[in-house]
Every structure is written in structure tokens, then in C-alpha cells.
ZAMI-609820 format. One record per residue (C-alpha): x, y, z; residue number from 1; residue in one letter. Coordinates in Angstrom, 2 decimals. Each point is the difference from the previous one (the first is absolute). Layout:
! ZAMI-609820
+---------+---------+---------+-----+------+
!       u !       v !       w ! pos ! code !
+---------+---------+---------+-----+------+
!       X !       Y !       Z ! NUM !    A !
...
+---------+---------+---------+-----+------+
//
This chain:
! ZAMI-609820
+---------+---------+---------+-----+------+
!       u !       v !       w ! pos ! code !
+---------+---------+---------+-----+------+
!   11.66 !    3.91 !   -5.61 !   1 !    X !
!   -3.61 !   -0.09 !    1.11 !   2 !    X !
!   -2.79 !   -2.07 !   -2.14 !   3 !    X !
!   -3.39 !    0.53 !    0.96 !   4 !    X !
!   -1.51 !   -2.21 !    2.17 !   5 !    X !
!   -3.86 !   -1.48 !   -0.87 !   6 !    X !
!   -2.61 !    2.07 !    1.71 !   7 !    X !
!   -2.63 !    1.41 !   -1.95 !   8 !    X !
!   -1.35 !    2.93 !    2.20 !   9 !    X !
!    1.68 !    2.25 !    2.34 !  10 !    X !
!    1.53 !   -1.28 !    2.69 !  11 !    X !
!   -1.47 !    1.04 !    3.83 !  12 !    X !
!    2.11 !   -0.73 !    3.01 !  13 !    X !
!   -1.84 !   -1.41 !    3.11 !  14 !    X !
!    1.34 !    0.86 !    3.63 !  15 !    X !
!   -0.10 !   -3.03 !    2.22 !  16 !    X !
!   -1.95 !    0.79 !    3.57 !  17 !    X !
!    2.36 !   -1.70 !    2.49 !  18 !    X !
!   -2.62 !    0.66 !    2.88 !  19 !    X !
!   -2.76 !   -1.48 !   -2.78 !  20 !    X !
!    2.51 !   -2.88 !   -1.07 !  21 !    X !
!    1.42 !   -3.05 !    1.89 !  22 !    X !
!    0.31 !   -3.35 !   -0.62 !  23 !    X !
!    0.14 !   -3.15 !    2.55 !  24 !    X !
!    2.52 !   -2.54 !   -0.50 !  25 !    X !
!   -1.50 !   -3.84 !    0.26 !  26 !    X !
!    3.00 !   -1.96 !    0.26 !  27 !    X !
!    0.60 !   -3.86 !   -0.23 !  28 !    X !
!    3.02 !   -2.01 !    0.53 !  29 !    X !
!   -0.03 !   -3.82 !   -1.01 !  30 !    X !
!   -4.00 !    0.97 !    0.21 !  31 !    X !
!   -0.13 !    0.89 !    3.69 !  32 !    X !
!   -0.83 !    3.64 !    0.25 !  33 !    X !
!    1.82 !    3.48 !    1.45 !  34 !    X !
!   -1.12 !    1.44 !    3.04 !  35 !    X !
!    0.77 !    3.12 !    1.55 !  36 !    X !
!    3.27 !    1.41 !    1.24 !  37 !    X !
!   -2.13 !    2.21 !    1.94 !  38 !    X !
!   -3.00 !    1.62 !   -0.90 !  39 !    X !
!   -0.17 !    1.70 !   -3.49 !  40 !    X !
!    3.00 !   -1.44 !   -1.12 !  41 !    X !
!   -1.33 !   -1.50 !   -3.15 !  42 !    X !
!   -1.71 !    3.19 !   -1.09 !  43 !    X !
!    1.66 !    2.60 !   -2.01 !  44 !    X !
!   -0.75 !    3.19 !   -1.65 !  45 !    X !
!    0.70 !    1.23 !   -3.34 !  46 !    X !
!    1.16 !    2.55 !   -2.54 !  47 !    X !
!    0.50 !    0.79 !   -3.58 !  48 !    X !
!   -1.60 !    0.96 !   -2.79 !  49 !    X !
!   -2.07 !   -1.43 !   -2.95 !  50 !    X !
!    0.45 !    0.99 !   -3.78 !  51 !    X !
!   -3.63 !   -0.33 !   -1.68 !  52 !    X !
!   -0.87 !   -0.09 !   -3.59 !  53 !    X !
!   -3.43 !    0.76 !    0.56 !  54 !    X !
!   -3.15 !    0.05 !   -2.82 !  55 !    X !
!   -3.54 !    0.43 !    0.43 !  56 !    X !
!   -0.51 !   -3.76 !   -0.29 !  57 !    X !
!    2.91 !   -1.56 !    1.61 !  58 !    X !
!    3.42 !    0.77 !    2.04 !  59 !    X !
!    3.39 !   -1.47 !    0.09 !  60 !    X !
!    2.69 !    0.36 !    2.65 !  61 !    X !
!    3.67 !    0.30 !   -2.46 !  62 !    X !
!    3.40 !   -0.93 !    0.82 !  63 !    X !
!    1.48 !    2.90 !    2.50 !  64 !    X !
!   -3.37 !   -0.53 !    2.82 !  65 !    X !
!    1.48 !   -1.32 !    3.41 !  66 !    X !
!   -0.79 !   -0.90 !    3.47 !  67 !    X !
!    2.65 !    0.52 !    2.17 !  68 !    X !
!   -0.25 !   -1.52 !    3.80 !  69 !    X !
!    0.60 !    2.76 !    2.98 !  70 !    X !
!    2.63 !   -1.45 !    2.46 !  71 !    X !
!   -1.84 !    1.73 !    3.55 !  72 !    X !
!    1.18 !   -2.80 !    2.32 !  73 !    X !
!    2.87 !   -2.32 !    1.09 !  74 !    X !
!   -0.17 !   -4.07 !   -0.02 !  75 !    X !
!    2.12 !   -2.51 !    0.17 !  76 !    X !
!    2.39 !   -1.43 !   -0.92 !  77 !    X !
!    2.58 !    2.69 !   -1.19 !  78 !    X !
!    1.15 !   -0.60 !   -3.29 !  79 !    X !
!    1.36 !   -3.12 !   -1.52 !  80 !    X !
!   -1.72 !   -1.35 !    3.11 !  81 !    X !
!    2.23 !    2.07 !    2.86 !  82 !    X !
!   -1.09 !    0.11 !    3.44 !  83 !    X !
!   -0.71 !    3.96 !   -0.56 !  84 !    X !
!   -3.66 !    1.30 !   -0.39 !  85 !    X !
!    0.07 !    2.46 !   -3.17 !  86 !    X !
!   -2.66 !    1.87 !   -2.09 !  87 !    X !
!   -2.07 !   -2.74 !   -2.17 !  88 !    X !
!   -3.33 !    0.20 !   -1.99 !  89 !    X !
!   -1.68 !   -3.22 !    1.51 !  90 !    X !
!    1.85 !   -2.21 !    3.76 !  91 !    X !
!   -1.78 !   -3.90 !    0.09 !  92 !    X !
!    0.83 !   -3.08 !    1.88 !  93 !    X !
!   -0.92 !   -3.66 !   -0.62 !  94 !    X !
!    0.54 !   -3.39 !    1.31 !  95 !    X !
!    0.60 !   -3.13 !   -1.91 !  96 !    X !
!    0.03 !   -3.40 !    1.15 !  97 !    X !
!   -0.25 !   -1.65 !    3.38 !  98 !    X !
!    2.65 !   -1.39 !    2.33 !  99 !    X !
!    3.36 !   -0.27 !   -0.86 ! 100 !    X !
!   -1.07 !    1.42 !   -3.71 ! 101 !    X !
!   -1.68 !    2.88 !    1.14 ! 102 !    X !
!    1.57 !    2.60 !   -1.60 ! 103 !    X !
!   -0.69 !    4.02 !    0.91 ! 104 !    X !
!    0.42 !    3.06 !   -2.44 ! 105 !    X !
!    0.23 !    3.95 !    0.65 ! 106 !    X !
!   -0.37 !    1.31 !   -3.49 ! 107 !    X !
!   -0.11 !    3.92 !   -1.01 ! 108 !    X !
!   -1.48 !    1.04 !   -3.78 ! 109 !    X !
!    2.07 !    3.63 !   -0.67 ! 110 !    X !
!    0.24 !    2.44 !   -2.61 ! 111 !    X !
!   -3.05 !   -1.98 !   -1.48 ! 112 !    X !
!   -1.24 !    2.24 !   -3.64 ! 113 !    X !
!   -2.11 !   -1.03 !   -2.66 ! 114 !    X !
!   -0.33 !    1.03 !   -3.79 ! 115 !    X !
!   -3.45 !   -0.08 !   -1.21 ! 116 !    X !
!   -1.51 !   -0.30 !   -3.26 ! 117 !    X !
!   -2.97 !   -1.24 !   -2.05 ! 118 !    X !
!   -1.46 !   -0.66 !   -3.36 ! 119 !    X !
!   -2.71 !    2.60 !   -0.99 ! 120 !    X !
!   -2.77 !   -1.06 !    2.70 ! 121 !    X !
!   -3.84 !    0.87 !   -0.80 ! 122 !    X !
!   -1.51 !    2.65 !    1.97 ! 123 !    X !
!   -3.64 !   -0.07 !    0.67 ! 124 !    X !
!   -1.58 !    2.30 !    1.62 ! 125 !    X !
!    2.76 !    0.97 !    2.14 ! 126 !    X !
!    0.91 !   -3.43 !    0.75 ! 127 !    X !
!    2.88 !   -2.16 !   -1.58 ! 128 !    X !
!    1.42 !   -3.77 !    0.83 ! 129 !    X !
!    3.29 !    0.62 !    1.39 ! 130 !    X !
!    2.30 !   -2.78 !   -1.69 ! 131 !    X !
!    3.08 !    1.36 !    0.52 ! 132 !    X !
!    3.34 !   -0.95 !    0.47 ! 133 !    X !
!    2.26 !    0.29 !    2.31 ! 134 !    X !
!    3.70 !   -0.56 !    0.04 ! 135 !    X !
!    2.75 !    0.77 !    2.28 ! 136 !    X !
!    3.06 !    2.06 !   -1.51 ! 137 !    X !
!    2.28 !   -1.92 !   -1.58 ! 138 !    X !
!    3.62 !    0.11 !    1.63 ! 139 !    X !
!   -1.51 !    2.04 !    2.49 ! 140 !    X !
!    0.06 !   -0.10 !    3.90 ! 141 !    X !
!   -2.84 !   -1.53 !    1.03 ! 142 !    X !
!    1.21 !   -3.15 !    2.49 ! 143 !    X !
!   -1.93 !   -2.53 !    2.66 ! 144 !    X !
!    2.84 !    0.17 !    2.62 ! 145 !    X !
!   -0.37 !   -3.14 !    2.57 ! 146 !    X !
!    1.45 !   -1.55 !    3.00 ! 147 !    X !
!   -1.04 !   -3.54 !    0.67 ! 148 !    X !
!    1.02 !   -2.54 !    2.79 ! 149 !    X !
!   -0.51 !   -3.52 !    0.51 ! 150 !    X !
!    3.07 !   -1.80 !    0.99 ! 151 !    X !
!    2.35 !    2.72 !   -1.37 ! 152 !    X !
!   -1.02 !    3.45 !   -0.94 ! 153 !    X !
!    0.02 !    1.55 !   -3.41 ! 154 !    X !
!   -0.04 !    3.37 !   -1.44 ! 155 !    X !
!   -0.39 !    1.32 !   -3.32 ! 156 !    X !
!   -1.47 !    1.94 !   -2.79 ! 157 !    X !
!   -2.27 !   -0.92 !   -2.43 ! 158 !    X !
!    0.07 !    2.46 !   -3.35 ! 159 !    X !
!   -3.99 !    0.60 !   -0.98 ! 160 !    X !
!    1.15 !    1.71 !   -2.89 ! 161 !    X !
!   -1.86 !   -0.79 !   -3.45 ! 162 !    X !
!   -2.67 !   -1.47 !    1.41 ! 163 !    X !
!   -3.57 !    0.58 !   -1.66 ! 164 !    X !
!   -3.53 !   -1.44 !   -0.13 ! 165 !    X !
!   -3.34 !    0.79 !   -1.19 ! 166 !    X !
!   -2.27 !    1.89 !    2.45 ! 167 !    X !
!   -3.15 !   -2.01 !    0.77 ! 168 !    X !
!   -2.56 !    2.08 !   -1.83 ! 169 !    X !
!   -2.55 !    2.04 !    2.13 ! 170 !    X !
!   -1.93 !    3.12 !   -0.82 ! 171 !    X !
!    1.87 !    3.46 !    0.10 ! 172 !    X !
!   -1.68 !    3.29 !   -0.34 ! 173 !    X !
!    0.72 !    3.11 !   -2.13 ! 174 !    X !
!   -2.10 !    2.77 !    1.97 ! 175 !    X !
!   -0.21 !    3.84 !   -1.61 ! 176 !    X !
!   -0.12 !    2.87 !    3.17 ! 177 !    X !
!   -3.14 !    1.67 !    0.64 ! 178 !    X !
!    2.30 !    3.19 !    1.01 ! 179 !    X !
!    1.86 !    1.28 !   -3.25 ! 180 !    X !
!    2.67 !    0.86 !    2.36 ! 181 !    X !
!    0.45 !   -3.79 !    0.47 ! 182 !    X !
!    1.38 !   -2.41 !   -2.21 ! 183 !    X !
!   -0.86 !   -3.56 !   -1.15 ! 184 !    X !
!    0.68 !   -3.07 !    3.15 ! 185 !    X !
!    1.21 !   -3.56 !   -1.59 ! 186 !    X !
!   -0.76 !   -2.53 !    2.48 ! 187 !    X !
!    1.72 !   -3.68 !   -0.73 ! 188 !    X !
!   -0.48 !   -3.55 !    2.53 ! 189 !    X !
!    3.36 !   -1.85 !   -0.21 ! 190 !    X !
!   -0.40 !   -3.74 !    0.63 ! 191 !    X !
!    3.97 !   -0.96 !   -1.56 ! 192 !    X !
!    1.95 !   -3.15 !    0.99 ! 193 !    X !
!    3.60 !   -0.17 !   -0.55 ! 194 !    X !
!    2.30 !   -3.18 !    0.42 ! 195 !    X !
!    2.73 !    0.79 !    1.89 ! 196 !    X !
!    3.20 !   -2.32 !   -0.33 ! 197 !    X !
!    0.65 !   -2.63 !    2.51 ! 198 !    X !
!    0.80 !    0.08 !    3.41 ! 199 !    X !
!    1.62 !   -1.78 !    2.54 ! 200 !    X !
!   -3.51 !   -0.36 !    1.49 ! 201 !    X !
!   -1.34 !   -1.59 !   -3.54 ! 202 !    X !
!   -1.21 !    2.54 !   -3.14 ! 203 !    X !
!   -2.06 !    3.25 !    1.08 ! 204 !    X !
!   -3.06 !    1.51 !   -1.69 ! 205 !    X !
!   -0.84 !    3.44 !    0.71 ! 206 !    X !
!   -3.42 !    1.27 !   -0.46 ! 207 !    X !
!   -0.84 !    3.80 !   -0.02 ! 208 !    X !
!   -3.52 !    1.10 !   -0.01 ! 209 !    X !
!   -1.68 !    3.21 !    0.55 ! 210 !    X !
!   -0.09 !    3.11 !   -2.01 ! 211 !    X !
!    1.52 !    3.24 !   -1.75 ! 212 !    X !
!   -1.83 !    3.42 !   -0.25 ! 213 !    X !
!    1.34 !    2.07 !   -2.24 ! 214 !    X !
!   -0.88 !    4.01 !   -0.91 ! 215 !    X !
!    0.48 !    2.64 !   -2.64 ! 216 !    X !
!    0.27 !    3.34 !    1.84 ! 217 !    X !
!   -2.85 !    2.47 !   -1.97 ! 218 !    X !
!    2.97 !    2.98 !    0.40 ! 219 !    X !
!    3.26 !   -0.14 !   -1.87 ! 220 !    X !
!    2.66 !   -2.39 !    1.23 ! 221 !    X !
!    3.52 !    0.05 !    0.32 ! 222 !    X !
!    1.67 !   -1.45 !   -2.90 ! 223 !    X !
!    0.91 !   -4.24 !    1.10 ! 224 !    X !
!    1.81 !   -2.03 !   -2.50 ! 225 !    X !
!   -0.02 !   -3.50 !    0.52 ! 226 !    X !
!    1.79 !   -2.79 !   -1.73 ! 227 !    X !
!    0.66 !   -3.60 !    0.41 ! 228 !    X !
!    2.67 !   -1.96 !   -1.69 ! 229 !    X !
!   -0.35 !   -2.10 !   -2.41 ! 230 !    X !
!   -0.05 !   -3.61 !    0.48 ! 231 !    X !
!    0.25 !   -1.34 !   -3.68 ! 232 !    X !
!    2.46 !    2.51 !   -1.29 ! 233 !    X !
!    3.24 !    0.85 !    1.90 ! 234 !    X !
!    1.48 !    3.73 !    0.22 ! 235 !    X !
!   -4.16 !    1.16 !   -0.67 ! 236 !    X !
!   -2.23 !    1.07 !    1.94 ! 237 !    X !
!   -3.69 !    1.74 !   -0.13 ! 238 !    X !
!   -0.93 !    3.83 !    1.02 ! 239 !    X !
!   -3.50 !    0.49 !    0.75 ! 240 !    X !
!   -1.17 !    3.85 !    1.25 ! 241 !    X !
!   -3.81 !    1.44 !    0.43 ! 242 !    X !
!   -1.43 !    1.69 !   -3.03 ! 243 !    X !
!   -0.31 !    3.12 !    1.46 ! 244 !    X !
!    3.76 !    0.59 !   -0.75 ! 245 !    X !
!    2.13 !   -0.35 !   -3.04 ! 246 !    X !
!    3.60 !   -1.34 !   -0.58 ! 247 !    X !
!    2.99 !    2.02 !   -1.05 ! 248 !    X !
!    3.65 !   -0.38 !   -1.09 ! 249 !    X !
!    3.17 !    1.76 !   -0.09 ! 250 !    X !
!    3.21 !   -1.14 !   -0.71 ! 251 !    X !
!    1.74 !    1.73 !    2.24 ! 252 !    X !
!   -0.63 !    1.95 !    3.28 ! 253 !    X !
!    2.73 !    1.94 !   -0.07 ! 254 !    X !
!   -1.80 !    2.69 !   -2.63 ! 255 !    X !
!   -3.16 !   -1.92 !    0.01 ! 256 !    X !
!   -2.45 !    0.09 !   -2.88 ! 257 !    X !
!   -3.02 !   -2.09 !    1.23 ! 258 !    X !
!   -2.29 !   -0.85 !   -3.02 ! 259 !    X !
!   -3.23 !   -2.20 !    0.21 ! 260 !    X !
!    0.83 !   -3.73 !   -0.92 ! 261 !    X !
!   -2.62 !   -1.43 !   -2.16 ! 262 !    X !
!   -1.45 !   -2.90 !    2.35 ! 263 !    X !
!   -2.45 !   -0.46 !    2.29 ! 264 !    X !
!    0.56 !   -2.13 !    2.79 ! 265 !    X !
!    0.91 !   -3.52 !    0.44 ! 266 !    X !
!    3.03 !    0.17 !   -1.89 ! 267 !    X !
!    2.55 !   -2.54 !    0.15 ! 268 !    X !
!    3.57 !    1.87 !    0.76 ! 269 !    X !
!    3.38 !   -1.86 !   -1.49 ! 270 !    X !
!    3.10 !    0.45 !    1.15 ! 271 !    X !
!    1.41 !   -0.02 !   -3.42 ! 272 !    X !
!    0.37 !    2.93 !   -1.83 ! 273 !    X !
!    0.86 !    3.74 !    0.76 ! 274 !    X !
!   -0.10 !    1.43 !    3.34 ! 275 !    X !
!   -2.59 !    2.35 !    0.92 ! 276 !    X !
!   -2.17 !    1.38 !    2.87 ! 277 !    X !
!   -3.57 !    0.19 !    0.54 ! 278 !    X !
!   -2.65 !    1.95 !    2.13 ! 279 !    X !
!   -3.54 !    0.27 !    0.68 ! 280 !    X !
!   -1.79 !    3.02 !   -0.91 ! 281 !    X !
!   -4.10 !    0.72 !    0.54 ! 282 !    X !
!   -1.42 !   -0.33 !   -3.53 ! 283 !    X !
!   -2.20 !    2.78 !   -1.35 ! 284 !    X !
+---------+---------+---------+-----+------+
//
């Protein structure tokens, strides 16, 4: 069954610039700060997309708009705090305490993602407040693996799943192209600070700041469907898509008979219900 979600105008879909967007990760254990695992290491790009309800006086980013962190290099520890090196977003190290407290962590942020979304924000003159907020997926993967030693050494995993905080609002920009063959460019400062759960080292905050640019290609785009499940309501989830396409059903492929489904996107999919099949089309 799918119940219309609460936008107002059509929905645009935002590309995320991973060689525009890249946050730094300002760590602190028991308040004593990360440094480097080597350099770079607590610098990461990013993907994804942003779904925009967007009017002539203000924009909104709605449930489906994520950032999604791009895994380029290996830090340690492995995870569940192995000795291995693997793939991670963000690879730290701190030191707590002196003498025979001091206590030193490896730690590795992976498969880090973020859902976005905001009230309807005022837009001025190409310029908006961006107080959005960010949350981590629910049940989802992203983990702060560590491996600390002191007198004994421990490894684990620490889920960072669910977490969520307002971003510190700054001043993004909604800027039009000059070219016609050029679309819109979104540009967002993130300033967000989750609390991570404790520890061995004492409870971790972890700080990302920088900032996304996002664009709408001028040309016609492949059709992208995003959703994000939903955290209130189990078996449901929401589909967002770009208004330059249109949904249809059939309910079955076999001898399909694809009609257009009166909605416009977000709509929030159940799980109840008939089974059926859906597909993006461009809209006239």
C-alpha cells in the first residue's frame, strides 16, 4: 500500500559531488582528542543524493536524501578490533591517562551514512540556514571498531547505528546556472556531533565538519529511486524519485500491464497488502 508522503511541490533529486564533499572527523575520547593514523586519515569523501522540496521562498531536504561515506583507504584496527587493516571511512588514535593508567586506542569509523532531512527552511536570495538533521540508519552498519591496550588489550565494536543530532546551523546556498545546459548546485557546511557509546578508553564524541555540494544535471537523468526505512513504523518504508519521472505499477511481470500510479513522490511503501511491482518512467 503506498500513502502519500507530505511534500507540497515536486520533488528534485540532488547528486552529491564526492570530489566537492568531505567531511573531517574531530574526535575526543574521555575529552583528549584523535590524531592521525597517518596523514588524511580523518578525512573522508562522500556520496549520495538529496531529495528537495523546493519553492520560490524556501527549500526542504525530505526523508529519502543521504550522505553516504566513500571507503578509499585502509586503517586500523580490522573489525571488531582485529589486528587486520581493512577499508574504513575515518582511522584515529588517542591516548588517555598517564603512567600505569595510560590507556591507547586504534579506532576505525566504517560504512559511516547519514539520512538527512529538514523542516521547510527560508530561502533568501539564494541563501537558506541549513538546520538539518542528521541521523545514522537505524539497524544499519555503521560501527567505531577499536583496539585499546593498557595492561591488557581489548578489541571490539561499537554499533553507531541510530545515532542523530542537529547540524549546527550555517549558511547554505541555492545557486541557478548561468549555462542552461547546467543545473542548479546546493552547497551545505556540516558542523554535526554525535555521542558515540562508551569505550574502554572512557565515552567518545565524534565531530564532523565540512561540507556537501550537491547538483541537478540541466540534461535528463537516469531514473534513481531512493528510499530509507522507516524508523517509527516497522515493515514501511519511504520511496522518493526526481520529478522528471513518474511511477508505475503492474501486478505482474509475467504479461505486464504497467499503468501510472497516482502519487508523486515521497510515498511511504507498506509491506501489507497485495504484491506488486513498480518502475520509473520519464514523465511527459
Amino acid at each position: 500500500m503506498l500513502e502519500p508522503g507530505s511534500a507540497t511541490a515536486e520533488v528534485q533529486l540532488f547528486q552529491v559531488d564526492p570530489v566537492r564533499s568531505s567531511l573531517t572527523l574531530q574526535g575526543q575520547t574521555a575529552g583528549v582528542a584523535w590524531q592521525e593514523q597517518a596523514a588524511g586519515s580523518l578525512v573522508a569523501q562522500f556520496q549520495g543524493w538529496l531529495a528537495v522540496d523546493l519553492n520560490t521562498d524556501s527549500i526542504q531536504f525530505i526523508a529519502g536524501s543521504s550522505l553516504v561515506g566513500i571507503q578509499t583507504n585502509v586503517w586500523s584496527p580490522g573489525p571488531r578490533g582485529s589486528g587486520a587493516i581493512e577499508p574504513a571511512d575515518f582511522g584515529g588514535n588517542v591516548t588517555v591517562g598517564t603512567g600505569f593508567g595510560t590507556d591507547h586506542m586504534i579506532s576505525a569509523i566504517r560504512e559511516l551514512a547519514f539520512s538527512v532531512s529538514s523542516d521547510p527552511l527560508p530561502l533568501v536570495d539564494g541563501e537558506f540556514m541549513d538546520a538539518l538533521q542528521l541521523t545514522t540508519p537505524t539497524g544499519g552498519p555503521p560501527a567505531l571498531d577499536y583496539r585499546a591496550s593498557s595492561l591488557l588489550v581489548q578489541g571490539g565494536r561499537r554499533s553507531l547505528a541510530g545515532l542523530g543530532n542537529a547540524n549546527v546551523p550555517g549558511p547554505g546556498t541555492f545557486v541557478k546556472p548561468i549555462n542552461p545546459d547546467s543545473g542548479p548546485v546546493l552547497t551545505i557546511p556540516i558542523d554535526v556531533s554525535l555521542p558515540a557509546q562508551a569505550t574502554p578508553a572512557g565515552d567518545t564524541i565524534l565531530r564532523f565538519t565540512g561540507q556537501v555540494v550537491a547538483t541537478r544535471g540541466g540534461f535528463i537523468l537516469q531514473p534513481v529511486l531512493l528510499w530509507v526505512p522507516s524508523a517509527t513504523v516497522a515493515g514501511q518504508f519511504t520511496l522518493v524519485w526526481d520529478a522528471r519521472f513518474k511511477l508505475q505499477s503492474t501486478p505482474d511481470l509475467g504479461t505486464p500491464n504497467w499503468t501510472d500510479y497516482p502519487a508523486t513522490a515521497p510515498v511511504d511503501v507498506s509491506f501489507d497488502g497485495e504484491a506488486g511491482f513498480f518502475r520509473l518512467v520519464p514523465a511527459p
